[in-house]
FIKE-461712 format. One record per residue (C-alpha): residue number from 1; z, y, x; residue in one letter. Coordinates in steps of 0.001 Angstrom, whole numbers, plus 500000, padded with zeros to 6 digits. Example, Ala and Ser with C-alpha at 12.3 -4.5 7.8 and 13.67 -1.06 7.14 Angstrom:
2
<atom><k>1</k><w>507800</w><v>495500</v><u>512300</u><r>a</r></atom>
<atom><k>2</k><w>507140</w><v>498940</v><u>513670</u><r>s</r></atom>
This chain:
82
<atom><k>1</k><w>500000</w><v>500000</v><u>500000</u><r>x</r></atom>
<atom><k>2</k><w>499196</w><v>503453</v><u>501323</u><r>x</r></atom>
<atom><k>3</k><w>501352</w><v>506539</v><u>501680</u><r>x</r></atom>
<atom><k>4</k><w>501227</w><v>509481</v><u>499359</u><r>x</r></atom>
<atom><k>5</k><w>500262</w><v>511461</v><u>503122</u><r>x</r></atom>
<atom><k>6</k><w>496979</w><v>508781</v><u>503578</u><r>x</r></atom>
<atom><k>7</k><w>495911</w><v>508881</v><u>499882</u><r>x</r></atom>
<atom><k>8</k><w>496214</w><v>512965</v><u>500207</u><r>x</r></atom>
<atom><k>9</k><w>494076</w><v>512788</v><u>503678</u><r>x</r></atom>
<atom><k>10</k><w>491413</w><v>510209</v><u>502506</u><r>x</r></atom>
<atom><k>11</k><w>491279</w><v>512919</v><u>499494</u><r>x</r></atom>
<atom><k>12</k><w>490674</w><v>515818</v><u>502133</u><r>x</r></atom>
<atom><k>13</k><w>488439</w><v>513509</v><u>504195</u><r>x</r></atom>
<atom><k>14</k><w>485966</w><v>512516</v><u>501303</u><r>x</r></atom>
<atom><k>15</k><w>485935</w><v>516782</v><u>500669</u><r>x</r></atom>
<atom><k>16</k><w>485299</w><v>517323</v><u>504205</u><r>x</r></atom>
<atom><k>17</k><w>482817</w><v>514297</v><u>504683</u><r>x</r></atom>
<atom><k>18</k><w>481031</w><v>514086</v><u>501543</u><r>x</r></atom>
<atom><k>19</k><w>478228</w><v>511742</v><u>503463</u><r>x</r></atom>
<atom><k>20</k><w>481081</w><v>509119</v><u>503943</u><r>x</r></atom>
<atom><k>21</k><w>482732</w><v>509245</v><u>500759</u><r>x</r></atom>
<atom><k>22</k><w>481804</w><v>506090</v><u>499406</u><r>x</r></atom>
<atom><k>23</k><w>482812</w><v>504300</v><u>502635</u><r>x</r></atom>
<atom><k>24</k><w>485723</w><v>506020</v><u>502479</u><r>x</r></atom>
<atom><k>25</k><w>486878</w><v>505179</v><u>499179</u><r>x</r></atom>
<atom><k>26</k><w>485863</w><v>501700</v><u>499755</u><r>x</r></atom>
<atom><k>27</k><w>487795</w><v>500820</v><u>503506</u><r>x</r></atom>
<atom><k>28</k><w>491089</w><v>499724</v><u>503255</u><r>x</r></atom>
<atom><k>29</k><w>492817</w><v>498908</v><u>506711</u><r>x</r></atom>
<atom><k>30</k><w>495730</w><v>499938</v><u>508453</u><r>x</r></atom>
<atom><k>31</k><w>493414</w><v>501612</v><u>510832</u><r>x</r></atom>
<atom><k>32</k><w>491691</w><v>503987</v><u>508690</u><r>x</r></atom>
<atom><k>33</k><w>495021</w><v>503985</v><u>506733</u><r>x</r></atom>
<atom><k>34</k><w>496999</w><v>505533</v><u>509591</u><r>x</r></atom>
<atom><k>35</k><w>493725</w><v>508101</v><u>510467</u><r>x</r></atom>
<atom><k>36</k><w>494012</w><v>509145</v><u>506629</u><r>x</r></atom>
<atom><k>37</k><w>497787</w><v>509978</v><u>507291</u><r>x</r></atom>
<atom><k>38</k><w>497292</w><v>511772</v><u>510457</u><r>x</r></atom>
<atom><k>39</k><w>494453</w><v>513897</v><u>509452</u><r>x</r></atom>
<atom><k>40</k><w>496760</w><v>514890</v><u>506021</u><r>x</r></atom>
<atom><k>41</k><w>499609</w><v>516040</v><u>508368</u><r>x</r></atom>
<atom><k>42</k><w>497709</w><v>517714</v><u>510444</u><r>x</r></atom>
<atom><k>43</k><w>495766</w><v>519463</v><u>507882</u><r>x</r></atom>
<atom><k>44</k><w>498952</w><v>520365</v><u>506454</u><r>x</r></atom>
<atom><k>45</k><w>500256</w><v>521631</v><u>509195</u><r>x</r></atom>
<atom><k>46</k><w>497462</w><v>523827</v><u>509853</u><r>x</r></atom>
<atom><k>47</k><w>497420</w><v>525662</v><u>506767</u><r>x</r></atom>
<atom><k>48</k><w>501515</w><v>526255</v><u>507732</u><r>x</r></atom>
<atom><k>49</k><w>500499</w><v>527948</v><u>511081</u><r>x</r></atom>
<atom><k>50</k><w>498054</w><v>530369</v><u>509610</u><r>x</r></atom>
<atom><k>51</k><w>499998</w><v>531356</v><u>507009</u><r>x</r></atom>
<atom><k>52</k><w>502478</w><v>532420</v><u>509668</u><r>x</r></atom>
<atom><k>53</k><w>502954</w><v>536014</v><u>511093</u><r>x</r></atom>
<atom><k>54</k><w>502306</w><v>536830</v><u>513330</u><r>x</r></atom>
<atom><k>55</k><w>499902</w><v>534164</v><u>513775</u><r>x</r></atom>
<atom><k>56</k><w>499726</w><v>531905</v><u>516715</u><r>x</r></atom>
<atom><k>57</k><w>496401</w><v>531705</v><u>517471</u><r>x</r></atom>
<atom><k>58</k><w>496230</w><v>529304</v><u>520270</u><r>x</r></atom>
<atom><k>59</k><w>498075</w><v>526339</v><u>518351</u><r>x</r></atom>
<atom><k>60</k><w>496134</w><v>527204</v><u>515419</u><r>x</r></atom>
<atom><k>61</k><w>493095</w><v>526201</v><u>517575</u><r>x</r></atom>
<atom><k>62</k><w>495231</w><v>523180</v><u>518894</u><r>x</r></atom>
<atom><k>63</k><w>495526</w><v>522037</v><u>514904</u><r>x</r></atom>
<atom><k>64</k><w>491904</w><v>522632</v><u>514365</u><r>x</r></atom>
<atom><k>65</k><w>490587</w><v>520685</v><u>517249</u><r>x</r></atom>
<atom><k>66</k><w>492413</w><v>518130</v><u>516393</u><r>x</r></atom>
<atom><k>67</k><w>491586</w><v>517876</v><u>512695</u><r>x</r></atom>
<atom><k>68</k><w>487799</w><v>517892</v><u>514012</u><r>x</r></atom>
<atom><k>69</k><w>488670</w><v>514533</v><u>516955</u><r>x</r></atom>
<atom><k>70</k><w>490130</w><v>512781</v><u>513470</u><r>x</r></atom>
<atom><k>71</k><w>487152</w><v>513200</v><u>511855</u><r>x</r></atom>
<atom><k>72</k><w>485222</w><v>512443</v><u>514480</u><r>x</r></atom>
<atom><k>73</k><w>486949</w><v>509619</v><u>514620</u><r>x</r></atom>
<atom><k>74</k><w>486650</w><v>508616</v><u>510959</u><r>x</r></atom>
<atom><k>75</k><w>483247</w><v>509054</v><u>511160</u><r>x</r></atom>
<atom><k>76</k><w>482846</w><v>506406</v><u>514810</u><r>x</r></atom>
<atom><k>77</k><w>484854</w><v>504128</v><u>512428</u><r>x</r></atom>
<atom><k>78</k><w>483050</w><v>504082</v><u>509140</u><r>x</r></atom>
<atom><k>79</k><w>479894</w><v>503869</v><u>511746</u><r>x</r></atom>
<atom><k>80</k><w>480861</w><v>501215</v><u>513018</u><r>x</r></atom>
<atom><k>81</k><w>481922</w><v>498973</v><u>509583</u><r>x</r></atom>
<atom><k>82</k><w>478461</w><v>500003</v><u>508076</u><r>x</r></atom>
């Protein structure tokens, strides 16, 4: 069973990755499971730095680099199961 965080990022994902969305909704593996949670916390963190003031610019670059590697990533892996 998946976390309310990895439901909530496979949600963002299939917004952010509408080319994958099928194979999203479709893969179910701790793998992809645990990719989905990541990429929810770090989205949500994300949106808490730039609502901050004053805003910290660099680590607000930090979060959205590494939202971009986790899709990246999800991408390599739904690849890769096609």
């Amino acid at each position: 069973m998946q976390s309310s965080n990895a439901r909530s990022g496979r949600n963002k994902l299939m917004l952010k990755l509408p080319a994958l969305r099928d194979q999203l909704r479709s893969h179910v593996s701790d793998t992809i499971a645990d990719l989905f949670e990541s990429y929810d916390l770090a989205t949500i963190a994300l949106d808490r730095l730039r609502l901050e003031r004053p805003t910290d610019v660099k680590r607000v670059h930090e979060y959205e680099d590494l939202c971009r590697e986790i899709e990246r990533e999800v991408s390599r892996y739904c690849s890769e199961m096609s």
